[in-house]
N, CA and C of each residue as an Amber inpcrd file, in Angstrom:
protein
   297
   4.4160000  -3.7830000  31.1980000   4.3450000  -5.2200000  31.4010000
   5.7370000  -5.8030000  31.1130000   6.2100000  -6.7360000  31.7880000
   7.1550000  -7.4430000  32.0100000   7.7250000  -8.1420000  30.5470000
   8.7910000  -8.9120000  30.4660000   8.6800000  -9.5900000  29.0530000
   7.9560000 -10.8690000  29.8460000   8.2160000 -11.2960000  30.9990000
   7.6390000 -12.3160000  31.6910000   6.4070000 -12.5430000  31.8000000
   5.4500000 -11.6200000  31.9990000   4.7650000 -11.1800000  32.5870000
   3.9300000 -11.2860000  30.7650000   4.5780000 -11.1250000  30.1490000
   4.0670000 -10.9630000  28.9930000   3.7400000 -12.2650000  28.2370000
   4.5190000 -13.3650000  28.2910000   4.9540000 -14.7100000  28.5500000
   4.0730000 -15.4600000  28.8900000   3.5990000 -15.2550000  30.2860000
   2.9980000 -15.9890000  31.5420000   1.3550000 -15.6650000  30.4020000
   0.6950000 -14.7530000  30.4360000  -0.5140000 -14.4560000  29.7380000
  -0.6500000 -14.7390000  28.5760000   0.3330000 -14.6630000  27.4940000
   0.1020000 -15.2280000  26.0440000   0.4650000 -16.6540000  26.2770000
   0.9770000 -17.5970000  27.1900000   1.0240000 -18.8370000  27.0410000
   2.1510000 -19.1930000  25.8850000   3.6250000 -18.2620000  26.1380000
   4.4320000 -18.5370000  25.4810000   5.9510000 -18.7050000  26.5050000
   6.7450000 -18.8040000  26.4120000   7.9740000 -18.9270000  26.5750000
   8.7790000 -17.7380000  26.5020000   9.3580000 -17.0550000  27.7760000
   9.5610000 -15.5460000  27.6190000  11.0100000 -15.1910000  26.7850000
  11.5270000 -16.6060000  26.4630000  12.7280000 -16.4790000  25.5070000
  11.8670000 -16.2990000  23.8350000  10.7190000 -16.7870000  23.7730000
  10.3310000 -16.5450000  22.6120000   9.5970000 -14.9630000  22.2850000
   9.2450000 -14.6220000  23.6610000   9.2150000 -12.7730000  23.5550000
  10.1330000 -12.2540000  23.0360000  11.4220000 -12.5690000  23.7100000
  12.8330000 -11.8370000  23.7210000  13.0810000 -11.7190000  22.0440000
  13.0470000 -12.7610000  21.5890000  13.2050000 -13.1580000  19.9810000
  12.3500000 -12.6420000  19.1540000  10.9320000 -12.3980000  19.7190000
   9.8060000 -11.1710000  18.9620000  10.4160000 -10.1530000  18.8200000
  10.6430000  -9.6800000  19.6940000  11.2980000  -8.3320000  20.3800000
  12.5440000  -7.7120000  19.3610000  13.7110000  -8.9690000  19.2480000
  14.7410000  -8.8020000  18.8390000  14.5170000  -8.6770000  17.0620000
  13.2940000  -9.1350000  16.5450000  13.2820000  -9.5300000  15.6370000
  13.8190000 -10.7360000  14.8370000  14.1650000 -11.6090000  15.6970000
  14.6590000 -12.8670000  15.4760000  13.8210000 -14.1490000  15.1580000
  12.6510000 -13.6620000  15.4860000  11.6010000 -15.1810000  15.0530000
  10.4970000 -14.2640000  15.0650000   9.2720000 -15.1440000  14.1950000
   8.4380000 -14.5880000  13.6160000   7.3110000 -15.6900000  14.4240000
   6.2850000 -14.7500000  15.1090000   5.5790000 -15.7390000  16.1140000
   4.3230000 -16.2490000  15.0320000   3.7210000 -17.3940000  15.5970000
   2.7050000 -18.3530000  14.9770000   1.7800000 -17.6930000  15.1090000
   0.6870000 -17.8920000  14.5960000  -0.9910000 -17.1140000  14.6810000
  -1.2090000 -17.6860000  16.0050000  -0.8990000 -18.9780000  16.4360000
  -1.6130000 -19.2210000  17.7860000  -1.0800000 -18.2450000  18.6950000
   0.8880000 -18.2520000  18.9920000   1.3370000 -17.0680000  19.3990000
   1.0890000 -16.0170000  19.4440000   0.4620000 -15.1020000  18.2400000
  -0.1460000 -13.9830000  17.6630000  -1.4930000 -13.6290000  18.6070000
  -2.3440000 -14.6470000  18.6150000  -3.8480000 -14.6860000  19.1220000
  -3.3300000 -14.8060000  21.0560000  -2.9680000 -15.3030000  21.4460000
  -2.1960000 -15.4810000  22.5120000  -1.7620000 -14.1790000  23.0340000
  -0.7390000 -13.2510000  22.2830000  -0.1580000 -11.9890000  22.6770000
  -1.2460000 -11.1290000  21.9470000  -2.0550000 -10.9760000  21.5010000
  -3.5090000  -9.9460000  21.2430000  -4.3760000 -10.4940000  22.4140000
  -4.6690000 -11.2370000  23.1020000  -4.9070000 -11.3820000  24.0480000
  -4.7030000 -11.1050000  25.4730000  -3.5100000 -11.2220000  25.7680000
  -2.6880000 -10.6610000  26.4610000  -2.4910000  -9.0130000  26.6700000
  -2.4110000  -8.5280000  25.5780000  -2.1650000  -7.4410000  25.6100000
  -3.6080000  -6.8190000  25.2280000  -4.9080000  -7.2010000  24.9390000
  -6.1900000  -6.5960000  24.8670000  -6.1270000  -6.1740000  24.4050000
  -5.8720000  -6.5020000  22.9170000  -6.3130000  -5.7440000  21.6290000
  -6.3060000  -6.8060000  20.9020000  -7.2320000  -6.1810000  19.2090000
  -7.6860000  -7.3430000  18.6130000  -6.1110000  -7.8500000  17.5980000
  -6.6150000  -8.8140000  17.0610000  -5.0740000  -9.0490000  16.3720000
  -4.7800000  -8.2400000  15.2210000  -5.4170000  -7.5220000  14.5210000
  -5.3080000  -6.5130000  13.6940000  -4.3560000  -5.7140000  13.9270000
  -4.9430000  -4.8330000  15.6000000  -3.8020000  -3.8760000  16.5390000
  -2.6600000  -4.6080000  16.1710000  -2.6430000  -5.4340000  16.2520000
  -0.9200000  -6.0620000  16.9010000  -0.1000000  -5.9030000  15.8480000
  -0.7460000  -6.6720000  14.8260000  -0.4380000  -6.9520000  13.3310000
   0.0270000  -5.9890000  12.4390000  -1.1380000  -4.5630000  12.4870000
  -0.7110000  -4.1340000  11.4170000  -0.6640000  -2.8470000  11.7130000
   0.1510000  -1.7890000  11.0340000   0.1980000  -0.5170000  11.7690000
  -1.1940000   0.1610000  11.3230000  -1.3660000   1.3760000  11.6910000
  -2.4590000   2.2920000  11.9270000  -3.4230000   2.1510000  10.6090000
  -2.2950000   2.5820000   9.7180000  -2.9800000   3.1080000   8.1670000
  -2.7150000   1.6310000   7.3540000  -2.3670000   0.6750000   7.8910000
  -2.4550000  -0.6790000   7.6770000  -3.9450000  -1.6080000   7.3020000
  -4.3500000  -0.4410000   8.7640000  -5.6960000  -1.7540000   9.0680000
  -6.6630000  -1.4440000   8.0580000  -8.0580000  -1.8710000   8.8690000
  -9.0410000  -1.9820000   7.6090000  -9.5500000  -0.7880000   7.9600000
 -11.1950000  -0.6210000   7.8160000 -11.6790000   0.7560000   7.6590000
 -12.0730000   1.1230000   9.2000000 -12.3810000   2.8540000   8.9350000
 -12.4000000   3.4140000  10.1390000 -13.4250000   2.8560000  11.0890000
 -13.4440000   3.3680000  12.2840000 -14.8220000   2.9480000  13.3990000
 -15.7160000   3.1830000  12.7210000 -16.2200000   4.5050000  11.7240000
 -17.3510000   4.2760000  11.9090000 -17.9080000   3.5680000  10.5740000
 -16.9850000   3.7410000   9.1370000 -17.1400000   2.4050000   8.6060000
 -17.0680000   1.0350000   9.3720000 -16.5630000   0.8140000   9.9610000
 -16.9850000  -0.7760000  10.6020000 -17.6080000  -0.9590000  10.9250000
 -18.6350000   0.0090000  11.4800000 -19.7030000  -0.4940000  12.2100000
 -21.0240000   0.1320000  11.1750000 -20.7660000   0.6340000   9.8700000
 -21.7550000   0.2190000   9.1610000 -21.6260000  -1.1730000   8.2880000
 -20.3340000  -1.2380000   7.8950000 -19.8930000  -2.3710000   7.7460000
 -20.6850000  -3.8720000   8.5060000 -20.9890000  -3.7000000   9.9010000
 -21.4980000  -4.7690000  10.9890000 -22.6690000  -4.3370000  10.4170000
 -23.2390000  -3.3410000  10.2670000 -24.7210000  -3.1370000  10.2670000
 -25.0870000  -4.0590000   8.4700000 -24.6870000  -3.7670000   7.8880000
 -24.6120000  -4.4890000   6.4070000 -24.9020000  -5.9420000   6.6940000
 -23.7800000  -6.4620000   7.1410000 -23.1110000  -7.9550000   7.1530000
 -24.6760000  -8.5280000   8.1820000 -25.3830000  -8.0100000   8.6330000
 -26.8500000  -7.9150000   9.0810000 -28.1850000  -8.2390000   8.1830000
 -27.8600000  -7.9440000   7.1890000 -28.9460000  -7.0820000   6.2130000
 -29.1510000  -8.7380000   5.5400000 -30.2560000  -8.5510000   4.7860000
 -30.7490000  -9.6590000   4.0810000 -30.2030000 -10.1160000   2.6120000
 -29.9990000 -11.0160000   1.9360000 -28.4900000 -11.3920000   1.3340000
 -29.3630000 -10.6310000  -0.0850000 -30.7250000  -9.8570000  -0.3570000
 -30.8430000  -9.3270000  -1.3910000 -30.4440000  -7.6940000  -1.3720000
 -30.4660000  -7.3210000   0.3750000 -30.4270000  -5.9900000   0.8580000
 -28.7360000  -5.7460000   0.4910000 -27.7460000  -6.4400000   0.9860000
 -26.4740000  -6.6460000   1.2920000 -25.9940000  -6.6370000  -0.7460000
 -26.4450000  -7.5550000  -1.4480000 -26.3390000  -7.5050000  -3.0780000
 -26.5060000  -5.6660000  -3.2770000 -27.7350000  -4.7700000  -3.0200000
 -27.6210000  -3.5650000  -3.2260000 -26.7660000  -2.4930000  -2.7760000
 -26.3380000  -2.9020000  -1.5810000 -25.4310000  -1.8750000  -0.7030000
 -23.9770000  -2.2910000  -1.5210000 -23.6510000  -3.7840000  -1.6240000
 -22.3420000  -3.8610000  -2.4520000 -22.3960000  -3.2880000  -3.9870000
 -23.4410000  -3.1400000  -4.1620000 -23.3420000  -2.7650000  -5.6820000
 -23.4730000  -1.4130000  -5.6260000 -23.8730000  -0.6570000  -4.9410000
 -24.0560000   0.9280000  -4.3890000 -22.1930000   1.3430000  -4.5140000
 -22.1980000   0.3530000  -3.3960000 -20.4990000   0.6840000  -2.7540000
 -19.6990000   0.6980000  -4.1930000 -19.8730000  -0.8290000  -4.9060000
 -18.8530000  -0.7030000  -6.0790000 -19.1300000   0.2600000  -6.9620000
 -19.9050000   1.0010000  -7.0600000 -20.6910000   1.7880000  -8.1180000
 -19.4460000   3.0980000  -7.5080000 -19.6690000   3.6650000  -6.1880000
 -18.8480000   4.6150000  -5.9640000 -17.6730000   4.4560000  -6.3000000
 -16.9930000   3.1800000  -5.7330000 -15.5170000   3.2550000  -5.9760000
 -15.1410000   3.1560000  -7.4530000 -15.8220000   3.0450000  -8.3940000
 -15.5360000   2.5530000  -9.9020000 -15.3330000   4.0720000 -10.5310000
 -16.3180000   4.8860000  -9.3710000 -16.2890000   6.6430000  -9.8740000
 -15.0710000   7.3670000  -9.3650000 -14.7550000   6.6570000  -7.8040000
 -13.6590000   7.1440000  -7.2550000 -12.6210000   7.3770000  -8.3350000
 -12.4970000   5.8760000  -8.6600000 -11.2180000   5.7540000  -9.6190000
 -11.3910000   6.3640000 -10.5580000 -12.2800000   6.2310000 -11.4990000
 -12.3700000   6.9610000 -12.9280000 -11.9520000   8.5220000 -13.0920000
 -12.4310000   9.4090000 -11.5440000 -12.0690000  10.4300000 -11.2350000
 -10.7910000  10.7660000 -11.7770000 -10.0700000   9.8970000 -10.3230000
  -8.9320000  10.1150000  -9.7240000  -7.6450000   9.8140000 -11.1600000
  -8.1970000   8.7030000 -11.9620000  -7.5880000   8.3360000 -13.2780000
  -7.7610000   9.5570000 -14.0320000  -8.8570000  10.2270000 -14.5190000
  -8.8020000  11.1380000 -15.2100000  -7.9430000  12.2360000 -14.9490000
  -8.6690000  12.6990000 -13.7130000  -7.0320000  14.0000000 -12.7400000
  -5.7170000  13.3530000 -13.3930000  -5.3520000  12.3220000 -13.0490000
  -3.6820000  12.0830000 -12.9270000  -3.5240000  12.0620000 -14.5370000
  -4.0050000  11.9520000 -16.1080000  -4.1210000  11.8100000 -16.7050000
  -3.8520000  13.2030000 -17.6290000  -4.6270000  14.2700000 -16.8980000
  -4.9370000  15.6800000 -17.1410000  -4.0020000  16.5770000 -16.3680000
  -2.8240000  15.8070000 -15.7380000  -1.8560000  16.4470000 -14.9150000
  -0.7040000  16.6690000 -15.5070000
């Protein structure tokens, strides 16, 4: 895709691509939402690199399945979840501790 071309679809000014590009200006969220658009991906993609983003596909989409659930069902699954990660760490603290 063009820088123009790139421009014309995010509803920006293709001197203000050039300046993305160059690293010379730092585009607006509307800009942002505009060129994730454009380029068909969500703004996350755009935003943040790989090991940046949030959790994997198929956490996200238990994640969606949760954010579903009934606000006493959703209280158990977060307290499930924090319960693991509190072990994660305690683990992982003890290892580095014993190293």
């Amino acid at each position: 895709m063009t820088q123009q071309a790139l421009a014309d679809a995010a509803g920006v000014h293709v001197n203000q691509i050039k300046r993305y590009e160059a690293g010379n200006a730092q585009p607006t969220l509307e800009a942002l939402v505009g060129l994730a658009r454009a380029l068909h991906v969500s703004l996350d993609q755009l935003v943040f690199g790989e090991t940046e983003r949030g959790p994997s596909d198929d956490l996200r989409l238990q994640f969606e399945a949760v954010s579903h659930m009934a606000d006493e069902d959703r209280r158990i699954v977060k307290a499930l979840l924090e319960g693991m990660i509190v072990k994660y760490q305690t683990k992982e603290m003890v290892g580095n501790l014993s190293s």
